[in-house]
mmCIF file as Biopython writes it, N, C-alpha, C and O atoms, coordinates in Angstrom:
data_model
#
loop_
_atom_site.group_PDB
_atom_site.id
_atom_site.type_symbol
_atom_site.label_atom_id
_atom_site.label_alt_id
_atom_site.label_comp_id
_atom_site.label_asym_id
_atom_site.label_entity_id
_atom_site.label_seq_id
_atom_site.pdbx_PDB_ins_code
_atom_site.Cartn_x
_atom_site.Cartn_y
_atom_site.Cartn_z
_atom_site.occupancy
_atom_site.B_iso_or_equiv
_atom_site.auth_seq_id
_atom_site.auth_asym_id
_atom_site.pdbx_PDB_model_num
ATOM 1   N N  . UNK A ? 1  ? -86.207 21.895 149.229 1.0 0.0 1  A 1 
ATOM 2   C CA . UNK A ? 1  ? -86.075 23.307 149.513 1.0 0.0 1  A 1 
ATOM 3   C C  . UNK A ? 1  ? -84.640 23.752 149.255 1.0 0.0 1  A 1 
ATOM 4   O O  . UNK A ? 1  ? -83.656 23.014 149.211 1.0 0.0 1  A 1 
ATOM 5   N N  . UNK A ? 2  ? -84.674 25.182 149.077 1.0 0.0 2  A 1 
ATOM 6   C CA . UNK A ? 2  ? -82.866 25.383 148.463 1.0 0.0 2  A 1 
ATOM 7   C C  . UNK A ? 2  ? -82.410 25.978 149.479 1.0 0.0 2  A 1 
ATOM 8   O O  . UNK A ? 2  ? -83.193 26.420 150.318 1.0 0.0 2  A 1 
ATOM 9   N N  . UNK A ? 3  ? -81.076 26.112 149.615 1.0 0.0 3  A 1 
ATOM 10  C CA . UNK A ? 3  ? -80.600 26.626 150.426 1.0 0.0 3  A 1 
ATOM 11  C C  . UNK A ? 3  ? -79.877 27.783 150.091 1.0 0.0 3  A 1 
ATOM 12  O O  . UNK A ? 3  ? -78.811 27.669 149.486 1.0 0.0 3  A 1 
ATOM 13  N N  . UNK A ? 4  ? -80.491 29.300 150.530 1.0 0.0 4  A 1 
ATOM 14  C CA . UNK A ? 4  ? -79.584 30.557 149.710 1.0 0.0 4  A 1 
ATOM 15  C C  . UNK A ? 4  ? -78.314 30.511 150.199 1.0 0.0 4  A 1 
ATOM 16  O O  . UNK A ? 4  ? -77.494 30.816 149.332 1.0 0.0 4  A 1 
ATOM 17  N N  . UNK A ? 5  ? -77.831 30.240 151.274 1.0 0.0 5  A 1 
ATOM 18  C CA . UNK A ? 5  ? -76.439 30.451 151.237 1.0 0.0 5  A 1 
ATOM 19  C C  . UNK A ? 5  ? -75.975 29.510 150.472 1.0 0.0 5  A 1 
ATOM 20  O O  . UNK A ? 5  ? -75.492 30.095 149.503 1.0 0.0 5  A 1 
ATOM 21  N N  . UNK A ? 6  ? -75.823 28.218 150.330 1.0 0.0 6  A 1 
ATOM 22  C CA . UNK A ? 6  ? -75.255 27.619 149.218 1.0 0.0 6  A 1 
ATOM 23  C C  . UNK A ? 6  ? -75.187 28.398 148.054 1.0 0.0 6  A 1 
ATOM 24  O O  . UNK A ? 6  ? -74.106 28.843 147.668 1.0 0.0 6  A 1 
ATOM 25  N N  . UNK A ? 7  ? -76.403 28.638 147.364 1.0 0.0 7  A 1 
ATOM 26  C CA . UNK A ? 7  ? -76.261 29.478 146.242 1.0 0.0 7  A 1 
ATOM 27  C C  . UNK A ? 7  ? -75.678 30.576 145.981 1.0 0.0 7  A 1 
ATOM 28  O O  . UNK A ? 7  ? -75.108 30.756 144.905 1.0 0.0 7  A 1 
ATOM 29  N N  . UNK A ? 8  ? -75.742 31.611 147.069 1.0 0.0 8  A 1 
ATOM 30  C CA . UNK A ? 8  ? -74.646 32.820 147.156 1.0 0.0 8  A 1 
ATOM 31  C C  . UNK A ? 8  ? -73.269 31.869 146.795 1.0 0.0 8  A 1 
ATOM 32  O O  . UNK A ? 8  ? -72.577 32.188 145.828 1.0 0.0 8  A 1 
ATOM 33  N N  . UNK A ? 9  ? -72.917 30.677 147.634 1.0 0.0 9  A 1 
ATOM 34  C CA . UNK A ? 9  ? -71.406 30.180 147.864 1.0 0.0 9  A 1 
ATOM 35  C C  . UNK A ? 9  ? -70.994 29.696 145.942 1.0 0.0 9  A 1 
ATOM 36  O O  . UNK A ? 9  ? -69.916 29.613 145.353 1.0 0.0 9  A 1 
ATOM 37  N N  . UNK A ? 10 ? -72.727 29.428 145.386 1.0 0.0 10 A 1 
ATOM 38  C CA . UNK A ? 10 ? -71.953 28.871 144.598 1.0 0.0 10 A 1 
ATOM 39  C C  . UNK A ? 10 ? -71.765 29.998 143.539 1.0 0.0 10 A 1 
ATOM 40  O O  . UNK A ? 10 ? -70.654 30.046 143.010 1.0 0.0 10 A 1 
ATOM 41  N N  . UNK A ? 11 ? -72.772 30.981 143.129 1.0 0.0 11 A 1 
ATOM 42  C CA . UNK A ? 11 ? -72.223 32.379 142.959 1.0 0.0 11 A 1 
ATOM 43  C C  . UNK A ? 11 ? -71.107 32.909 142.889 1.0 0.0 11 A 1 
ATOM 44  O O  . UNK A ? 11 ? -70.680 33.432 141.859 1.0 0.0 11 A 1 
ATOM 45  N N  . UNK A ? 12 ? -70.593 32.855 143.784 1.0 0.0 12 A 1 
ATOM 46  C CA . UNK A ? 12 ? -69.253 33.226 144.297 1.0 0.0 12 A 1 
ATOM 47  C C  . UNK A ? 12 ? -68.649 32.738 143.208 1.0 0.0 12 A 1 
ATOM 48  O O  . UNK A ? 12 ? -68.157 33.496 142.374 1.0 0.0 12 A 1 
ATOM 49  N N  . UNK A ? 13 ? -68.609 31.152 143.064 1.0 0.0 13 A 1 
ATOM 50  C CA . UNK A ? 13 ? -67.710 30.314 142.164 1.0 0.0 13 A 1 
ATOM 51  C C  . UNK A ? 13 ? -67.666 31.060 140.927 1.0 0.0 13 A 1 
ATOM 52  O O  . UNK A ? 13 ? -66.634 31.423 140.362 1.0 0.0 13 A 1 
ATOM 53  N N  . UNK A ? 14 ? -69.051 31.302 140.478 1.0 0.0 14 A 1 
ATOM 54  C CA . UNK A ? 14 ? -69.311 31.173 139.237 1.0 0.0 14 A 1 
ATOM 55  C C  . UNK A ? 14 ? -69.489 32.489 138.879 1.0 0.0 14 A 1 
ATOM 56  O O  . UNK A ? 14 ? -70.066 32.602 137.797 1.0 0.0 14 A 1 
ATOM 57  N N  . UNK A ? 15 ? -69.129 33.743 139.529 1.0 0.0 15 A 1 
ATOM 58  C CA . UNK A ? 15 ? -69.518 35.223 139.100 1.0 0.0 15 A 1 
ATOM 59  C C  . UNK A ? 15 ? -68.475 35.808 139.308 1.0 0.0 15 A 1 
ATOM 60  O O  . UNK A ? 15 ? -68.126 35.763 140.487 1.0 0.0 15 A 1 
ATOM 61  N N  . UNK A ? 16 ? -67.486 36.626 138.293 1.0 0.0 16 A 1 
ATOM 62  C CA . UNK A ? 16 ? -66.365 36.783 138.949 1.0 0.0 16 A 1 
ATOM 63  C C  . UNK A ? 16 ? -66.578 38.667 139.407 1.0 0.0 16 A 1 
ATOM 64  O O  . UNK A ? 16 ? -65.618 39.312 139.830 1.0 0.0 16 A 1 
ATOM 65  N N  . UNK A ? 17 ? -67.910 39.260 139.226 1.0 0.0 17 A 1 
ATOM 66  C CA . UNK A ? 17 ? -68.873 40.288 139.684 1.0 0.0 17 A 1 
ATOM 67  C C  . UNK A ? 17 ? -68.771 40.252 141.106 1.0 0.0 17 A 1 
ATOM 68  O O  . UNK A ? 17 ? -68.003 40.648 141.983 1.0 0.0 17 A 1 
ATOM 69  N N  . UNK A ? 18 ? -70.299 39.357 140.947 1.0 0.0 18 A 1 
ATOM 70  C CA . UNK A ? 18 ? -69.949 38.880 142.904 1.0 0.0 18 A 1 
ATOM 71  C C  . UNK A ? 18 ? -69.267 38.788 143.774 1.0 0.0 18 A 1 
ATOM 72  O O  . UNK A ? 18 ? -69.320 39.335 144.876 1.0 0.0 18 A 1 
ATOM 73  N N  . UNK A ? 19 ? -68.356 37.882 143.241 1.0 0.0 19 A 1 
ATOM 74  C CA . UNK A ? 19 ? -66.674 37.679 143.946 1.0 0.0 19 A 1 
ATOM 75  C C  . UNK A ? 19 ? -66.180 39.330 144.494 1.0 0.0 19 A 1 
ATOM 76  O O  . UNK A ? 19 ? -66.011 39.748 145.639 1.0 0.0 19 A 1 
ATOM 77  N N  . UNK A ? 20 ? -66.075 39.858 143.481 1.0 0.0 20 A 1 
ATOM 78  C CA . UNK A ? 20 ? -65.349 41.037 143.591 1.0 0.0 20 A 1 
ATOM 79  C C  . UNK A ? 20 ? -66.521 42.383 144.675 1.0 0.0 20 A 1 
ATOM 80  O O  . UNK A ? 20 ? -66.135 43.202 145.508 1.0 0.0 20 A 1 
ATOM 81  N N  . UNK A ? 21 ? -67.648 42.160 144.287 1.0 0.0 21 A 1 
ATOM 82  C CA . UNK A ? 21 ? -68.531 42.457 145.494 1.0 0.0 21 A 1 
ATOM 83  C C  . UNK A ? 21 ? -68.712 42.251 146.759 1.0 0.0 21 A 1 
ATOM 84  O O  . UNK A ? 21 ? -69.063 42.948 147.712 1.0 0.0 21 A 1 
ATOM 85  N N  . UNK A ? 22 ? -68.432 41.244 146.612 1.0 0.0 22 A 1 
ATOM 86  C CA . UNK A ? 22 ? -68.138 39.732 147.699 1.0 0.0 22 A 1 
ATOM 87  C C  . UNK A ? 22 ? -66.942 40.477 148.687 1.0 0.0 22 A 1 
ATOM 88  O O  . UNK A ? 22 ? -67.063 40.949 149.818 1.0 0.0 22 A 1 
ATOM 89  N N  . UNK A ? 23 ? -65.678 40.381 147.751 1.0 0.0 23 A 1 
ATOM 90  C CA . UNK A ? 23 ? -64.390 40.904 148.590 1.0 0.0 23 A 1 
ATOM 91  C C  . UNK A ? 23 ? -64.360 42.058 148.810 1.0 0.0 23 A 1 
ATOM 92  O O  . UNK A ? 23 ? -63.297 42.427 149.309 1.0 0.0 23 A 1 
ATOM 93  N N  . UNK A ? 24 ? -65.213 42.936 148.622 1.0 0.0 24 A 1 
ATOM 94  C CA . UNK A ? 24 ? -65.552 44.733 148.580 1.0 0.0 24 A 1 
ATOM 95  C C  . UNK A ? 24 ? -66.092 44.875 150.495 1.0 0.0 24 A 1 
ATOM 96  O O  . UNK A ? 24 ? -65.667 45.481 151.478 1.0 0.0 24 A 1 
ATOM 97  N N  . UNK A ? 25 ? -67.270 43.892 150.190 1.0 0.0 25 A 1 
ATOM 98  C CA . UNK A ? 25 ? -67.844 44.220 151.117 1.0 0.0 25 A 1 
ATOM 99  C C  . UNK A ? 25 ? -69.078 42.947 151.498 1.0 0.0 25 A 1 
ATOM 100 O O  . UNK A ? 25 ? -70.286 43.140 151.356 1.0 0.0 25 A 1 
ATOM 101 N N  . UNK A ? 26 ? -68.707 42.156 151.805 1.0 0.0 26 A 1 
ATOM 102 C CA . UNK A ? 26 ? -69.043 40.782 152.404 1.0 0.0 26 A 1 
ATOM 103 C C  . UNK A ? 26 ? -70.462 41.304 153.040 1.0 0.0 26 A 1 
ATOM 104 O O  . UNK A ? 26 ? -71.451 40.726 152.587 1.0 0.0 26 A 1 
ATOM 105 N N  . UNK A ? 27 ? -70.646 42.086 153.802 1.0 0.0 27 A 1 
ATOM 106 C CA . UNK A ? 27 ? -72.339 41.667 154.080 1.0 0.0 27 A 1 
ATOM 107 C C  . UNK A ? 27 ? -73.216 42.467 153.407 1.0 0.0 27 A 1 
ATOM 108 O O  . UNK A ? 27 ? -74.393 42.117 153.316 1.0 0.0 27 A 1 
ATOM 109 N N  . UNK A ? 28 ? -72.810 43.544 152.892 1.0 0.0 28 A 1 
ATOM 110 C CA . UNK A ? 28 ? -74.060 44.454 151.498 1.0 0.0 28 A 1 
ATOM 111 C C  . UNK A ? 28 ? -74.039 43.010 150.560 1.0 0.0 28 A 1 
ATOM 112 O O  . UNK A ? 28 ? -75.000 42.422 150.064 1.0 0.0 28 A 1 
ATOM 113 N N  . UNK A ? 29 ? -72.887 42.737 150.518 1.0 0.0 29 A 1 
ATOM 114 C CA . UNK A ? 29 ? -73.375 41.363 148.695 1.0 0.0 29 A 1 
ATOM 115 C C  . UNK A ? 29 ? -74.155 40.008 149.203 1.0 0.0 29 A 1 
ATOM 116 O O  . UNK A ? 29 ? -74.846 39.259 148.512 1.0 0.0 29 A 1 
ATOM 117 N N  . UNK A ? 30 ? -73.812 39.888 150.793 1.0 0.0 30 A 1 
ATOM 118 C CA . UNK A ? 30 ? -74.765 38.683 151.248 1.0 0.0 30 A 1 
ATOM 119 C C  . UNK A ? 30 ? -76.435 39.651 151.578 1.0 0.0 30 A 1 
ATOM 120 O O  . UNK A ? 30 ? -77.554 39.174 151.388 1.0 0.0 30 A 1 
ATOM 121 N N  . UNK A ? 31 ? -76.283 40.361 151.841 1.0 0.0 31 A 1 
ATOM 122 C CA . UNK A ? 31 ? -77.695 41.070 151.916 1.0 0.0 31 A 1 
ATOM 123 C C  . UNK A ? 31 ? -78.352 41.722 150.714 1.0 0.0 31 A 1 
ATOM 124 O O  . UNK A ? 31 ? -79.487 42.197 150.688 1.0 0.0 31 A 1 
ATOM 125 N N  . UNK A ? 32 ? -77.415 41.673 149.660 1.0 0.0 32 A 1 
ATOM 126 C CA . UNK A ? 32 ? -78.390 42.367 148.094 1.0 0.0 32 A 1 
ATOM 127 C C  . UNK A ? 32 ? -78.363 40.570 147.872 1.0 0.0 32 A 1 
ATOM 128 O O  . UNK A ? 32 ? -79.131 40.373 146.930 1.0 0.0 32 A 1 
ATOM 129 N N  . UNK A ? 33 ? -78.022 39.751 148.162 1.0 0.0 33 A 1 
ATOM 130 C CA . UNK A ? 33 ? -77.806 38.430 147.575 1.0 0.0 33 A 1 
ATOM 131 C C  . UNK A ? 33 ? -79.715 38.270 148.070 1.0 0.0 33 A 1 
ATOM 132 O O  . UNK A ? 33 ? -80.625 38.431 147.257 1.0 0.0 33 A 1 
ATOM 133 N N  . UNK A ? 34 ? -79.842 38.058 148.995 1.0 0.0 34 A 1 
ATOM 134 C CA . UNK A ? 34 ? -81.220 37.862 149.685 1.0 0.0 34 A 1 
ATOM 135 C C  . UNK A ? 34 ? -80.909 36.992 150.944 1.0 0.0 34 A 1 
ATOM 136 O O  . UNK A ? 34 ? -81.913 36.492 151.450 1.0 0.0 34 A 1 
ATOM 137 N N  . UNK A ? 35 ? -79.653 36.696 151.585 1.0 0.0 35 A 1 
ATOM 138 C CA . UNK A ? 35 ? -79.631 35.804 152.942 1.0 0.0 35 A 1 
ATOM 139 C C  . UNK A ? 35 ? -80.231 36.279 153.898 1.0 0.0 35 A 1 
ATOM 140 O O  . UNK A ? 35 ? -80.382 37.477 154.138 1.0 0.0 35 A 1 
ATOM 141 N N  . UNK A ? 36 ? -80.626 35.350 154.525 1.0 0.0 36 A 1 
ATOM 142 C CA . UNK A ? 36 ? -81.051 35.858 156.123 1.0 0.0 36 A 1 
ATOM 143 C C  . UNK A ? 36 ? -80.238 36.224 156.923 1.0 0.0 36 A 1 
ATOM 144 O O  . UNK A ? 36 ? -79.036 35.980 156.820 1.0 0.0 36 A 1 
ATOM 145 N N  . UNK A ? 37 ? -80.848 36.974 157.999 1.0 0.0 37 A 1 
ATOM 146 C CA . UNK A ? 37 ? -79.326 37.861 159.163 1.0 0.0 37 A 1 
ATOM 147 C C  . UNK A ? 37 ? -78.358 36.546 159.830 1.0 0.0 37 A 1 
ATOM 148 O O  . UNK A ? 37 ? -77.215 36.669 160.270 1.0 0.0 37 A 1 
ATOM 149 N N  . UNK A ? 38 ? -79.054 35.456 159.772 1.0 0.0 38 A 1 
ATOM 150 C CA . UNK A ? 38 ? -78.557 34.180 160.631 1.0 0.0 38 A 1 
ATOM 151 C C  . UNK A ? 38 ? -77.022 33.978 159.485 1.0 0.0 38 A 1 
ATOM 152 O O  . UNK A ? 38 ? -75.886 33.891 159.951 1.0 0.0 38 A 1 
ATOM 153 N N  . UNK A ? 39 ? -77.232 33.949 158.449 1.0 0.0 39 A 1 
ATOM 154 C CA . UNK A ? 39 ? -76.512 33.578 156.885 1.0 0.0 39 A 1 
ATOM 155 C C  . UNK A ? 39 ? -75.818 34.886 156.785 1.0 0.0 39 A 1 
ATOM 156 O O  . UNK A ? 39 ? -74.624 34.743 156.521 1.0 0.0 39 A 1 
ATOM 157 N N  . UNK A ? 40 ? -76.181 36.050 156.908 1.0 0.0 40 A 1 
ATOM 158 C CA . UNK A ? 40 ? -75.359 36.710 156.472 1.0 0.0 40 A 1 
ATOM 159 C C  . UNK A ? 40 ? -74.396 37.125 157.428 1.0 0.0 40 A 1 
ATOM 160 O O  . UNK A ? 40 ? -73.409 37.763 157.061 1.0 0.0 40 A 1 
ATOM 161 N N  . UNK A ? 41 ? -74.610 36.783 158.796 1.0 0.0 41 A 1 
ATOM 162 C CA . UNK A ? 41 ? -73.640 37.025 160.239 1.0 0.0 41 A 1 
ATOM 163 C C  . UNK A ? 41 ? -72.610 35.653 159.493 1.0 0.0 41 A 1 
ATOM 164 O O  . UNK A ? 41 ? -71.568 35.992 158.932 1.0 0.0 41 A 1 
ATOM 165 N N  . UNK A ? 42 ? -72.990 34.149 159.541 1.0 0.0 42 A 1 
ATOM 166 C CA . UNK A ? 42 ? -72.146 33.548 159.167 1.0 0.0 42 A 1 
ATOM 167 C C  . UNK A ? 42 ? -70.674 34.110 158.266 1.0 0.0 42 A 1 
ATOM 168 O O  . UNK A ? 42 ? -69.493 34.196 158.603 1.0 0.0 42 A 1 
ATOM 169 N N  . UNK A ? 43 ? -71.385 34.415 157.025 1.0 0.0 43 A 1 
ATOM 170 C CA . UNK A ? 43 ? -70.666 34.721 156.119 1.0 0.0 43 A 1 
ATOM 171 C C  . UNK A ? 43 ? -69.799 36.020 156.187 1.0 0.0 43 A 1 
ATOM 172 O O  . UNK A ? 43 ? -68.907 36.255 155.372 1.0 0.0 43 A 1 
ATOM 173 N N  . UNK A ? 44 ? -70.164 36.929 157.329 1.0 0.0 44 A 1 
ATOM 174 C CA . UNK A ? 44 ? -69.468 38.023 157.726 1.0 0.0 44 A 1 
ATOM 175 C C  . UNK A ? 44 ? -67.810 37.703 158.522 1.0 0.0 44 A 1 
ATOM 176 O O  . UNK A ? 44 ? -66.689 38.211 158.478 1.0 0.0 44 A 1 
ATOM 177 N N  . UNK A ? 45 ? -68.566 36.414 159.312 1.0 0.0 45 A 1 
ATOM 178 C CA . UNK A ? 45 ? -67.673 35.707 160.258 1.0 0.0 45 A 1 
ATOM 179 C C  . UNK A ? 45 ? -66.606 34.611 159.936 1.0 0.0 45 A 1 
ATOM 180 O O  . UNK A ? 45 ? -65.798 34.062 160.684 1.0 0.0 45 A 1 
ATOM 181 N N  . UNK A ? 46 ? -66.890 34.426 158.348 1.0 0.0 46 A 1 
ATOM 182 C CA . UNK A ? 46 ? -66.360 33.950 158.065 1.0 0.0 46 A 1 
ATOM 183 C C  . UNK A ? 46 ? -65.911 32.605 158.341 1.0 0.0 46 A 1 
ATOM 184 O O  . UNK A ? 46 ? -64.771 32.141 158.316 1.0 0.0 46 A 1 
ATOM 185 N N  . UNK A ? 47 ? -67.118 32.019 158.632 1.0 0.0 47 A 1 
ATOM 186 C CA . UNK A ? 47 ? -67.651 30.738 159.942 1.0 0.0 47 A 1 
ATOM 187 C C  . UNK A ? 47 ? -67.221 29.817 158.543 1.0 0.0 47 A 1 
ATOM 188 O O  . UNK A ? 47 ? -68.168 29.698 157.765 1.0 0.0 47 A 1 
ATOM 189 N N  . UNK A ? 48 ? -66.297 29.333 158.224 1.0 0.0 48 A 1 
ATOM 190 C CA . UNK A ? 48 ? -66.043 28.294 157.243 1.0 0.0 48 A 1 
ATOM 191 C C  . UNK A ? 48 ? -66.253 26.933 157.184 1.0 0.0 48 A 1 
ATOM 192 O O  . UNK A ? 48 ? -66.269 26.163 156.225 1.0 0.0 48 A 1 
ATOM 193 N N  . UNK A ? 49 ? -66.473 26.697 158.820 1.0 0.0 49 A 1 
ATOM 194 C CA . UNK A ? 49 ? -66.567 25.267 159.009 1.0 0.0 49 A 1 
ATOM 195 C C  . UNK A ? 49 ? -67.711 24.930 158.666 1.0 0.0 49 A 1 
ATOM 196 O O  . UNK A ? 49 ? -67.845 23.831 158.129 1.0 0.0 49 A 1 
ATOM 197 N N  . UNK A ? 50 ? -69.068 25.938 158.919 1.0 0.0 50 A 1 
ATOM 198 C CA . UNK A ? 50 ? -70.747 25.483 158.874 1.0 0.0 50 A 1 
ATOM 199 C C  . UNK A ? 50 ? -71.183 26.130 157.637 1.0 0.0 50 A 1 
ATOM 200 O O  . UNK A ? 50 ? -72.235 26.087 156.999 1.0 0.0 50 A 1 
ATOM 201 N N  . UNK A ? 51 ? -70.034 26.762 157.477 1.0 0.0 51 A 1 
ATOM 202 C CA . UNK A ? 51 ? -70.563 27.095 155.388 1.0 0.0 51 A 1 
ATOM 203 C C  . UNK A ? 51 ? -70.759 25.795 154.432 1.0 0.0 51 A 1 
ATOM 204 O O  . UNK A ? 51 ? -71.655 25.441 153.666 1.0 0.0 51 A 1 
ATOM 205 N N  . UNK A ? 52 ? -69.151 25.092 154.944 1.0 0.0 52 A 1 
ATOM 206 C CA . UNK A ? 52 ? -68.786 24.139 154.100 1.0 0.0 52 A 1 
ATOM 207 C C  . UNK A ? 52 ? -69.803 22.861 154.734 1.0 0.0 52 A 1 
ATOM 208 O O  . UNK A ? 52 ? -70.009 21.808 154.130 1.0 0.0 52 A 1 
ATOM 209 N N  . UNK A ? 53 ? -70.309 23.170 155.927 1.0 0.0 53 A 1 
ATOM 210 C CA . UNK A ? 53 ? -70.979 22.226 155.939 1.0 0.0 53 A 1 
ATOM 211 C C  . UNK A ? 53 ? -72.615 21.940 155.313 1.0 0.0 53 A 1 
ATOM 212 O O  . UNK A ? 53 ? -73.191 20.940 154.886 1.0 0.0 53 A 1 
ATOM 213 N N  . UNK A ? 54 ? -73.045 23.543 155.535 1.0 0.0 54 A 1 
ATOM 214 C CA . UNK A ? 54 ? -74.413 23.412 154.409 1.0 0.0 54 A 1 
ATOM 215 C C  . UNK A ? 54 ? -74.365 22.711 153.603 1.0 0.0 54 A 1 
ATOM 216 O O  . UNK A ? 54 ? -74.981 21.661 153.421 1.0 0.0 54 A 1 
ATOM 217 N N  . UNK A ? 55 ? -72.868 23.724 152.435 1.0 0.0 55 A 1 
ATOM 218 C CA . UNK A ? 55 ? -72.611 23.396 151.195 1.0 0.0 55 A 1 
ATOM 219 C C  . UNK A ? 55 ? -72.757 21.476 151.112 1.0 0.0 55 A 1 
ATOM 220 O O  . UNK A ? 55 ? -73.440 20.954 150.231 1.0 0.0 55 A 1 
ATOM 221 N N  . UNK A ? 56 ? -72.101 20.748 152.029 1.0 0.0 56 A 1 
ATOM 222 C CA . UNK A ? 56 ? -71.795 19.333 151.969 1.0 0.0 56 A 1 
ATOM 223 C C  . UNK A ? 56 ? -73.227 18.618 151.595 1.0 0.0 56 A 1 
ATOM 224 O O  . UNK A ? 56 ? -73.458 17.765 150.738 1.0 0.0 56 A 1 
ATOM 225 N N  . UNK A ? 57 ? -74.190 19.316 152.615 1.0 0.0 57 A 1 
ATOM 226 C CA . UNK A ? 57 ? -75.633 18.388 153.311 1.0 0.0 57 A 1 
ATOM 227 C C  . UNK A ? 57 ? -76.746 19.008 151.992 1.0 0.0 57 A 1 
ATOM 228 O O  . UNK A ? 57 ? -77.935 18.725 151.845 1.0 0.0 57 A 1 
ATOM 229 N N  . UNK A ? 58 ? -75.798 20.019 151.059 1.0 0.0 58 A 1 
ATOM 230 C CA . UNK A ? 58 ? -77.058 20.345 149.911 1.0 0.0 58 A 1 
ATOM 231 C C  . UNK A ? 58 ? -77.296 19.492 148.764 1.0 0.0 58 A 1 
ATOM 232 O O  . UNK A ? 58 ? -76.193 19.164 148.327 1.0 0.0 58 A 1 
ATOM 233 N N  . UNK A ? 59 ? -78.073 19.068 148.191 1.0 0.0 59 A 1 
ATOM 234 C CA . UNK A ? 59 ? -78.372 18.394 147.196 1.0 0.0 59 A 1 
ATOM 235 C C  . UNK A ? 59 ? -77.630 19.152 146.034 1.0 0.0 59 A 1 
ATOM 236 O O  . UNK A ? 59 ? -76.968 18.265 145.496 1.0 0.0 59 A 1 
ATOM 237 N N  . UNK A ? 60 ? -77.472 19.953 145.582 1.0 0.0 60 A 1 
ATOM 238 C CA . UNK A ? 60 ? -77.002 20.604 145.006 1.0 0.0 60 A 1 
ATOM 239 C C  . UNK A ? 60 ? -75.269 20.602 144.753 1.0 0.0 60 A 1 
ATOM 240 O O  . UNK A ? 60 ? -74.530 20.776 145.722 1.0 0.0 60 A 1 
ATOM 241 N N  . UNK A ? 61 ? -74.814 20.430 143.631 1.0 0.0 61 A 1 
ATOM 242 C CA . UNK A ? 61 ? -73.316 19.916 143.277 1.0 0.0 61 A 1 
ATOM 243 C C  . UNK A ? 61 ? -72.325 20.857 143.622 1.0 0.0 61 A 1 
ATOM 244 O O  . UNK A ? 61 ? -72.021 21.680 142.759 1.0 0.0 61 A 1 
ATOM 245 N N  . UNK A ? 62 ? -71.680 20.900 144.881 1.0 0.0 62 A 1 
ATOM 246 C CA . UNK A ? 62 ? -70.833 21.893 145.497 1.0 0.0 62 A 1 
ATOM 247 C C  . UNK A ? 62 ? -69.621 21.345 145.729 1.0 0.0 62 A 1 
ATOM 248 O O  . UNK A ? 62 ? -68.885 21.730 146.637 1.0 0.0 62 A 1 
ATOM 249 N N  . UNK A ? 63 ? -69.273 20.193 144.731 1.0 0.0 63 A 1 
ATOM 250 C CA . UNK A ? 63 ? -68.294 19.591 145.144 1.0 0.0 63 A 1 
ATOM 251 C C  . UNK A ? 63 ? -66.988 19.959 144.710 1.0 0.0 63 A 1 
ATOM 252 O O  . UNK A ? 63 ? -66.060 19.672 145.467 1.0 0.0 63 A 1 
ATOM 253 N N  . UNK A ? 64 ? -66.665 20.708 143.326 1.0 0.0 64 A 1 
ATOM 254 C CA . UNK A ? 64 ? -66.262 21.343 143.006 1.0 0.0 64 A 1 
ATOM 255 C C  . UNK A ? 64 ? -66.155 22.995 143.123 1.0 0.0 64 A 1 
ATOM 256 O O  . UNK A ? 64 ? -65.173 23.627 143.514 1.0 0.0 64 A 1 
ATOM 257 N N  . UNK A ? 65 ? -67.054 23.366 142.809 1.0 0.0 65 A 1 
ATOM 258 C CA . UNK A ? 65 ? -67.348 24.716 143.016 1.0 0.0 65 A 1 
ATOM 259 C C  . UNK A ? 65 ? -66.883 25.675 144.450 1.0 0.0 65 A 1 
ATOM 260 O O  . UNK A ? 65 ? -66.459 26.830 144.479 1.0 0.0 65 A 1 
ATOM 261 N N  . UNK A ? 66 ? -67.148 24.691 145.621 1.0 0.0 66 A 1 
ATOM 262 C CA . UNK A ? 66 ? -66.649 25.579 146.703 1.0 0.0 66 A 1 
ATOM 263 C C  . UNK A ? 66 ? -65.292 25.354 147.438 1.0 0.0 66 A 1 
ATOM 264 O O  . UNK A ? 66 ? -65.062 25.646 148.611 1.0 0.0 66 A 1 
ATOM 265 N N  . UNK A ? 67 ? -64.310 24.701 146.416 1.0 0.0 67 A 1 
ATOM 266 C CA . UNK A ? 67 ? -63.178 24.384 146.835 1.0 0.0 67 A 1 
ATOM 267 C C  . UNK A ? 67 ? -62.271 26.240 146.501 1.0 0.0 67 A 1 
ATOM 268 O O  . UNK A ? 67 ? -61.682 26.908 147.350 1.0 0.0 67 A 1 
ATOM 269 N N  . UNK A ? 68 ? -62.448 26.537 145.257 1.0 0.0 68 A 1 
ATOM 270 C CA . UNK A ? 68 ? -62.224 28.175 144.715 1.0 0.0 68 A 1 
ATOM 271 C C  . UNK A ? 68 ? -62.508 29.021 145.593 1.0 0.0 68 A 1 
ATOM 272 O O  . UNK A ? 68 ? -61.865 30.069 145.540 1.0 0.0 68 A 1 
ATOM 273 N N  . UNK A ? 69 ? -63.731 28.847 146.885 1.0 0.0 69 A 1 
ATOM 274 C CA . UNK A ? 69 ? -63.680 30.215 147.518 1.0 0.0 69 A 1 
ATOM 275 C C  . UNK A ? 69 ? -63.053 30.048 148.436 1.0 0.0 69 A 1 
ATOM 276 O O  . UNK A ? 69 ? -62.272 30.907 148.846 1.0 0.0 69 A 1 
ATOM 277 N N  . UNK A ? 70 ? -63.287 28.470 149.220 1.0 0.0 70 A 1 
ATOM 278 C CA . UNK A ? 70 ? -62.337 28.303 150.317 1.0 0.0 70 A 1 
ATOM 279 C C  . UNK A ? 70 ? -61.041 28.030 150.622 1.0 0.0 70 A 1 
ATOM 280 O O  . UNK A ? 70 ? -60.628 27.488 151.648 1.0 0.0 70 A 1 
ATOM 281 N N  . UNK A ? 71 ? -60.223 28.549 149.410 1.0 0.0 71 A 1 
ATOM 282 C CA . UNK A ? 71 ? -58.613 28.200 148.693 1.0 0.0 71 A 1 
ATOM 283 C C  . UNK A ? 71 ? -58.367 29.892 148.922 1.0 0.0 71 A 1 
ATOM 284 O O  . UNK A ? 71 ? -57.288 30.348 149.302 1.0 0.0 71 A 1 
ATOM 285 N N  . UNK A ? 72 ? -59.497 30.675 148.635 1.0 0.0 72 A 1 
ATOM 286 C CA . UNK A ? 72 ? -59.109 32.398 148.677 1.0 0.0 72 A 1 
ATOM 287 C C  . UNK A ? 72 ? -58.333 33.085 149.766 1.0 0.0 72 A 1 
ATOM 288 O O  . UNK A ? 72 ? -58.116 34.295 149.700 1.0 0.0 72 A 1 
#
């Protein structure tokens, strides 16, 4: 199963659109993204510790990619 916030996170990396949506206004771009209210409160909050920890526990290659947002 995927995990959308990962994918928003990795988005982020990889859209420099998003990003800039992203830094506009953090919960319209997690809510046009498709997160849930649980995911998009995170990401409002800027909860970095249990972002990076999804990101860690996803199958999905975030090993690179989410070092760029959490350097911002």
């Amino acid at each position: 199963m995927s995990d959308k916030l990962v994918e928003y996170m990795l988005e982020l990396n990889s859209n420099p659109e998003a990003l800039e949506a992203h830094n506009l206004d953090a919960e319209s771009a997690a809510r046009n993204f498709g997160l849930s209210e649980e995911d998009v409160s995170l990401v409002v909050a800027g909860d970095l510790e249990e972002i990076k920890k999804r990101c860690d526990s996803s199958p999905l290659d975030t090993s690179n990619a989410i070092l760029g947002f959490f350097n911002q």
